[in-house]
Structure formats: structure tokens, C-alpha cells
N, C-alpha and C positions, 0 to 999 in steps of 0.2 A: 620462592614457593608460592603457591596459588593459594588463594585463601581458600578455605573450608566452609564448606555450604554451610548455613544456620541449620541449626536443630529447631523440628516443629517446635512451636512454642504455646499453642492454643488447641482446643479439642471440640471445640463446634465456629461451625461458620454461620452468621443468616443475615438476611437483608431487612432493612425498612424506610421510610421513604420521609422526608419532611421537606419544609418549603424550597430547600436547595435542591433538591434532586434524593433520587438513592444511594442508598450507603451501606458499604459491607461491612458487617461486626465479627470479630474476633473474639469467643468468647463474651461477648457485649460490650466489648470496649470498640468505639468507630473506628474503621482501620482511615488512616491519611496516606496522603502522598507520599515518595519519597521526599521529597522537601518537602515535609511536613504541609500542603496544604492541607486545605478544607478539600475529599477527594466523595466529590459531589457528582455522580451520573445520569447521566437525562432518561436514562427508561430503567422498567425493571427488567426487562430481558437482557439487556448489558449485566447489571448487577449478578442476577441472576447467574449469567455467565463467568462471570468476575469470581465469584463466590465458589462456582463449580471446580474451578479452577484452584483456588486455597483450599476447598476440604478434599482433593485430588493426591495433596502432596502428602509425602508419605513419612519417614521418619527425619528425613534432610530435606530441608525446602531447595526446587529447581526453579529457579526465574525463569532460567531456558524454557521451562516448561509451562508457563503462562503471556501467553503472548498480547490476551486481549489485556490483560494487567499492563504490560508493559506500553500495549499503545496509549491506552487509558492515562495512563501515568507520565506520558508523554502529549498527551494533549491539555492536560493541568499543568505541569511543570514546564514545559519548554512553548510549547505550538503556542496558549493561554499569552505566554509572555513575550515570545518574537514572531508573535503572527505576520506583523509586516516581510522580517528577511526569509518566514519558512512558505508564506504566499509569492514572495519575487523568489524563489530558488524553484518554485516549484513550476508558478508559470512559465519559469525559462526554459522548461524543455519543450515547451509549443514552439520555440523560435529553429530548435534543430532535432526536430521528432524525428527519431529512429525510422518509423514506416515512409518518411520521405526520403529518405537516401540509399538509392535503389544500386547494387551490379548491374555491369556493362555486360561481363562475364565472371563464368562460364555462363554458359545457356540457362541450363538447369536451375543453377540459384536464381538467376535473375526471372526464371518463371516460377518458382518460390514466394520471392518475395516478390511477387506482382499478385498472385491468386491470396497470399495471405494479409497482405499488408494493403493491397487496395481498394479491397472492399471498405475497410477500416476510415480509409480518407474518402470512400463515399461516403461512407455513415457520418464522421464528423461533420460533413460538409450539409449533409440532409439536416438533421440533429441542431447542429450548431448556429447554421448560414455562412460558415468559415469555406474558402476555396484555399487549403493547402499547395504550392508550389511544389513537385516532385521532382528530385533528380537526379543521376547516373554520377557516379564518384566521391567523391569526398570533400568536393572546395563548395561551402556553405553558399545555400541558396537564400535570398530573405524571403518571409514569407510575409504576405500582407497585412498592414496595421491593423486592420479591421478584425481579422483573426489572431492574432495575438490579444487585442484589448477585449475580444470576445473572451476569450480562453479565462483574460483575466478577470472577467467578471463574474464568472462561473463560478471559478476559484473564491473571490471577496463574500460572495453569496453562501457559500460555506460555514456553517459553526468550527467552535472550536475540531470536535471531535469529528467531522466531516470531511475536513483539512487534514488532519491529522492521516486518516487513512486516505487519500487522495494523495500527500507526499509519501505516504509510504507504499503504495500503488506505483505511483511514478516513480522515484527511486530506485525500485526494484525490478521495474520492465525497459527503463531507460527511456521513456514513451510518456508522453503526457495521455496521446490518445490510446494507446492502449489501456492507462488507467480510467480514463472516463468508458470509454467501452466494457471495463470490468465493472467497474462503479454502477452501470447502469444498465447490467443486466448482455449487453451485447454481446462479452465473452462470458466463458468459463471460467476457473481459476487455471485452468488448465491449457485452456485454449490460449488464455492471454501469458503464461508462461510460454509456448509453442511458438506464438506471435514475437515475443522478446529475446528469445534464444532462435531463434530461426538461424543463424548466420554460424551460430557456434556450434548448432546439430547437424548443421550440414558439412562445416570438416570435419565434427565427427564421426559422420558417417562415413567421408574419404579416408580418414588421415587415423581412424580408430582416438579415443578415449582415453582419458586415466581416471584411477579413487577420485580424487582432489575434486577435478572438474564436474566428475559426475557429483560429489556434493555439496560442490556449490549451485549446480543450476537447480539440484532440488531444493534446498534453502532458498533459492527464489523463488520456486513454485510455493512451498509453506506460506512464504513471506506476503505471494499475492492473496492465497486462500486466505489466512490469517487476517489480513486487509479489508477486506471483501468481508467477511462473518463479520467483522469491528462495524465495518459500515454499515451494515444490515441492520446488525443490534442496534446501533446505537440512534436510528433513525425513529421520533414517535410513531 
């Protein structure tokens, strides 16, 4: 059996701020981590967010239903403590980014993902000074050192919380550069969902749909929105 949502257990939320960062209170007690850290935020508009988010919940607490909480709490608890494997997991998708590996055919797709995906390795390339390799099938092309160790510098330059939405940007688009394009304003959440399911919306627009699929690609759409507000808040 699934376990049972917690019952509210506090009746006001508010924030305030000391030398660590901001902090949301529970009734006035400092809420922490789920492992228990010190769950210390860099702005108040994060908190703020944070906070919106616990006086939101209603007679049964949803986690599902607080996402900046969750990124939050994953950039203390996990990103904080394996920054090195969650920075290598993340730059490794500059080595076989999705908008580089283009159809032969049909026609169509392949003029798809050429009008949406290559503008994308312009912009990285303007942006970055990175020349991505592009190419037709599926047997991995390498792309140059210079662009990867750029990519991963981008990445190092990052705070905790920076990172944190930036793998979970990538993650969820399968795209390092799609994430830096959301990251910085080039997409939409919307557009860079568009950009990341390109391939899967277009069988189904041949081959027709099911439930399942259509909600998983909206849970990646949430997933990048969600990303995106993290990263925005969480920026001084």
C-alpha cells in the first residue's frame, strides 16, 4: 500500500533572513532539509516562493505539488554534496546533444528538426564560441574538446542552486543546449519542451497518441517550467 500523505501540521508560514541566507518558518519553528540540513536560500524571492508553496497546501500535504521545494531540497541535500558526479552527468550531454543528430528521412522531419534545432547550435556556437559537429543517424559523432570543456566550464561556474536547475533542465529536454537556451532566456518553457519532444510529436501526429504519452511529455513541459522559475528565483 502507498503511504498516506502527512496531515498539515502547522498554521502560518513566513520567512526571514540571517547570515546564511533565507529561511521559511513553520509556525516559527525553521523548517530544514529533508536531511535535516541547515535549508538556507540565497534570495528572498526563492523563500518567498518556497513559503507560497507550504501555506498553499491544504488539509494533506502534496510534495507533488511543490516543486521549487523539491528542487531546493535537492540542491542542499544531494547537488551540495555530489556536485562533482551531478556537474560530469550533466556535462555529458554536450558530448551527444539531441539537436545534433538529425533524420535522413522522411523529408518532413528532417526539415523539422533542421528549422528547430539549428538555430539552437547557432546560438550555442554565437553564445558560447563552441562549433557543435551535426549529424544524420545514430552512430555518435565526437564533438570538439574545446566545446565540451567550454560547456564544462559554464557548468563549474554555477552555484549550488544554478546546477541544480540546469541538470534538471537537461534531464528533462535530453539537451544540454536546449537547457542553456531555457536557462537564458533563448527559449520558452514551452518552446524548449517543443524543441525536446520534436521527434515523439511528430509520430504522433502520424501514428496518433495515447493518455500515458501525452502525460508524460506534459510532465516534461512542468518539469522545464518548473526549472526555469527555480532559476530565475534563485538568481540575486
Amino acid at each position: 500500500m502507498m503511504p498516506s500523505a502527512p496531515r498539515r501540521f502547522y498554521k502560518s508560514v513566513s520567512i526571514a533572513a540571517d547570515e546564511a541566507g533565507w529561511h521559511v518558518y513553520l509556525d516559527g519553528k525553521v523548517l530544514r532539509s529533508p536531511a535535516k540540513r541547515d535549508f538556507a536560500l540565497p534570495t528572498r524571492a526563492l523563500a518567498e516562493a518556497i513559503a507560497a508553496e507550504w501555506d498553499a497546501q491544504a488539509e494533506k500535504i502534496a510534495p507533488q505539488s511543490m516543486p521549487l521545494m523539491q528542487l531546493a531540497a535537492t540542491a542542499i541535500d544531494r547537488v551540495a554534496a555530489e556536485r562533482v558526479r551531478v556537474l560530469a552527468e550533466t556535462a555529458g550531454y554536450g558530448g551527444s546533444d539531441l539537436v545534433c543528430y538529425r533524420a535522413a528521412a522522411p523529408e518532413d522531419l528532417a526539415r523539422r528538426q533542421a528549422e528547430s534545432w539549428q538555430p539552437l547550435v547557432a546560438w550555442v556556437a554565437e553564445r558560447y564560441d563552441v562549433a557543435l559537429a551535426v549529424t544524420t543517424g545514430i552512430v555518435a559523432v565526437a564533438q570538439p574538446e574545446h566545446a565540451l570543456a567550454r560547456f564544462r566550464r559554464v557548468l563549474e561556474a554555477a552555484d549550488h542552486f544554478a546546477l541544480t536547475a540546469l541538470a534538471a533542465m537537461t534531464g528533462a529536454a535530453g539537451s544540454l543546449v536546449i537547457a542553456l537556451a531555457l536557462a537564458e532566456g533563448r527559449l520558452t518553457p514551452e518552446q524548449a519542451a517543443a524543441a525536446a519532444l520534436l521527434d515523439e510529436l511528430y509520430q504522433a501526429e502520424k501514428w496518433g497518441s495515447d493518455p500515458e504519452a501525452e502525460q508524460r511529455r506534459a510532465a516534461i513541459g512542468r518539469d522545464l517550467a518548473d526549472a526555469q522559475a527555480f532559476l530565475r528565483l534563485a538568481r540575486p
